[in-house]
C-alpha positions, 0 to 999 in steps of 0.5 A: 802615243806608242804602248810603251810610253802609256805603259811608262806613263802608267807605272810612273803615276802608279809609283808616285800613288803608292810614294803618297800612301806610304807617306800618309802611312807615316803620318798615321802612325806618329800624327804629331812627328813634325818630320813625316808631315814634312816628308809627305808634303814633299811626297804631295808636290812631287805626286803633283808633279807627275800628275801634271807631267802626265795631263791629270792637271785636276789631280795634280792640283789637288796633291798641290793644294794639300802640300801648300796646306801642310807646309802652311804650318810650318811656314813662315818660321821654317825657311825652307818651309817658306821656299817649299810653299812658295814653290808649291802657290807657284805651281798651284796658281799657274794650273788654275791659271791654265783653267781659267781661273784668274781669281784663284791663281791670283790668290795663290801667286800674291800669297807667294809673292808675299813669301819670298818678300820675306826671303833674301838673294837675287834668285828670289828676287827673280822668282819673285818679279816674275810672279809679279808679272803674272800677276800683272798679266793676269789683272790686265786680262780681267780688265780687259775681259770685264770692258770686252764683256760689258761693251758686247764684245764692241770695240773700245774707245781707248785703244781698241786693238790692245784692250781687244789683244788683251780679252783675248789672252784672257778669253785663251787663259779660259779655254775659249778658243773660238772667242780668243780668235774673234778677239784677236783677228778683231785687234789684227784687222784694225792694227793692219788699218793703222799700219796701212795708214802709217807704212813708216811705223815700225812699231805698228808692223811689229805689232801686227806681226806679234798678233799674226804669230799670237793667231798662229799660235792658237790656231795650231793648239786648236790643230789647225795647223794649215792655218797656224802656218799661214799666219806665222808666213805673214808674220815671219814676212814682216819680221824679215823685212824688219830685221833688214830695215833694223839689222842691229836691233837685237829685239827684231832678230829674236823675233824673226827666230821666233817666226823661224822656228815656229814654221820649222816646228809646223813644218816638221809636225805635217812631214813637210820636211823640205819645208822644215829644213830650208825654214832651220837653215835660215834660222841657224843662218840668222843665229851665226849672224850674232854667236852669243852663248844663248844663240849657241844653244838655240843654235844646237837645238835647231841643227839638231832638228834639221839633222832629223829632217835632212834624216827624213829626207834620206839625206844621211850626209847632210843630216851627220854633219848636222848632228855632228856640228850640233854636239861640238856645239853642245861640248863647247858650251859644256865645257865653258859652263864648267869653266865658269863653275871654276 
């Protein structure tokens, strides 16, 4: 990180410190003004926010927990109040989930969850169904963890590829990389065993595509990024050959665009950028293939990072036009969003 990002970081969490202060002053001042309390949980969630932005997950978490405190006494009378704290479990439950600890995140998303049961409208429902798949999530990884564990790391009866999948999410969500890998290349090798024996299923060569790209993933926030590229080739072989046996399933297009920009992505981060653009010419190449509104906007995202590496290669004409066709792209659906709003 270059001086004058540390020094923006630097002044951003000092700012949001002194927000904190100033608003337990008010506290002090009148303890029993039921507005200064609102004010400085606001001013917690807000601090807490900075602080993650910014890697200080630790004390993120504990501006977050002191603002769920506050907005407790308020809620669940105060519907606002409800949003505010439900907003702030969220946030609370996802760190801790990032920490490892299931338990915990599981108590701060249910309570959560609870709090916008309590509420109407189809944005709660949606907020609240996917805290639910959290917490589905995350009551899978401990049981799948707890049978990996109990079975010393043995394969399991049932489905040993997916109970091996799923211990290794949860052994990722603790920060054990090197057990996560070992889980996941476990259910990889006996995934291959099964696609191998059965080369007309396509669902098993989805499935050890999912699992290459999973590895990938790991491998690359580990730094690995050599064999983070490895894993996604296979991967993104195997989609390709799946998008060509299956052109009009929209799941198999997803996932060949998903393997294209995680290798455009890998590519670009080593300066491999010839690598890159050919991997973004193909992506943009599949998303002309179905031009919807979400395809439109991953479209401009990609055009504008090729742009960059054509840029990097010196190829300042490719690299215009790219740019050029990425913003016409961006002030179309800009102006399409305001004519929906109309």
């Amino acid at each position: 990180m270059d001086r004058s990002r540390v020094d923006a970081a630097s002044a951003a969490v000092t700012e949001a410190c002194r927000a904190v202060d100033a608003a337990r002053a008010g506290v002090a001042a009148d303890p029993g003004a039921a507005a200064a309390r609102r004010e400085l949980a606001a001013v917690l969630g807000a601090a807490g926010d900075v602080q993650a932005a910014h890697g200080r997950l630790t004390v993120a978490l504990a501006c977050w927990r002191e603002s769920v405190d506050i907005m407790r006494g308020f809620a669940p009378a105060d519907g606002r109040a409800r949003e505010d704290l439900s907003a702030g479990l969220e946030r609370t439950g996802d760190v801790l989930a990032a920490q490892g600890d299931l338990d915990g995140a599981l108590a701060a998303w249910r309570e959560g969850a609870a709090l916008r049961d309590a509420g109407a409208g189809a944005g709660r429902e949606r907020s609240a169904a996917a805290t639910v798949e959290k917490i589905g999530n995350a009551l899978v990884m401990k049981s799948a963890l707890s049978a990996h564990q109990a079975s010393g790391g043995a394969a399991m009866r049932s489905d040993p590829a997916w109970t091996l999948g799923a211990a290794g999410d949860a052994l990722a969500a603790q920060g054990d990389r090197a057990g996560a890998l070992a889980a996941y290349r476990q259910g990889l090798a006996r995934r291959r065993a099964m696609a191998a024996r059965d080369p007309a299923n396509l669902g098993l060569a989805h499935d050890v595509a999912w699992r290459l790209g999973t590895i990938g993933d790991v491998l690359a926030a580990a730094g690995d990024a050599a064999g983070a590229a490895v894993a996604h080739r296979e991967a993104l072989d195997i989609r390709r050959g799946l998008a060509a046996r299956n052109p009009d399933n929209a799941g198999t297009r997803q996932d060949l665009r998903w393997s294209l920009e995680r290798l455009g992505d890998l590519a670009f981060g080593q300066k491999d950028f010839a690598a890159a653009v050919a991997t973004f010419a193909e992506h943009v190449d599949v998303l002309r293939a179905s031009p919807d509104a979400e395809t439109r906007h991953e479209m401009a995202s990609v055009l504008a990072r090729m742009a960059d590496a054509l840029a990097a290669l010196g190829d300042e004409t490719a690299a215009l036009a790219a740019h050029r066709e990425a913003a016409e792209l961006r002030r179309a659906l800009a102006a399409e969003d305001r004519g929906d709003a109309d």
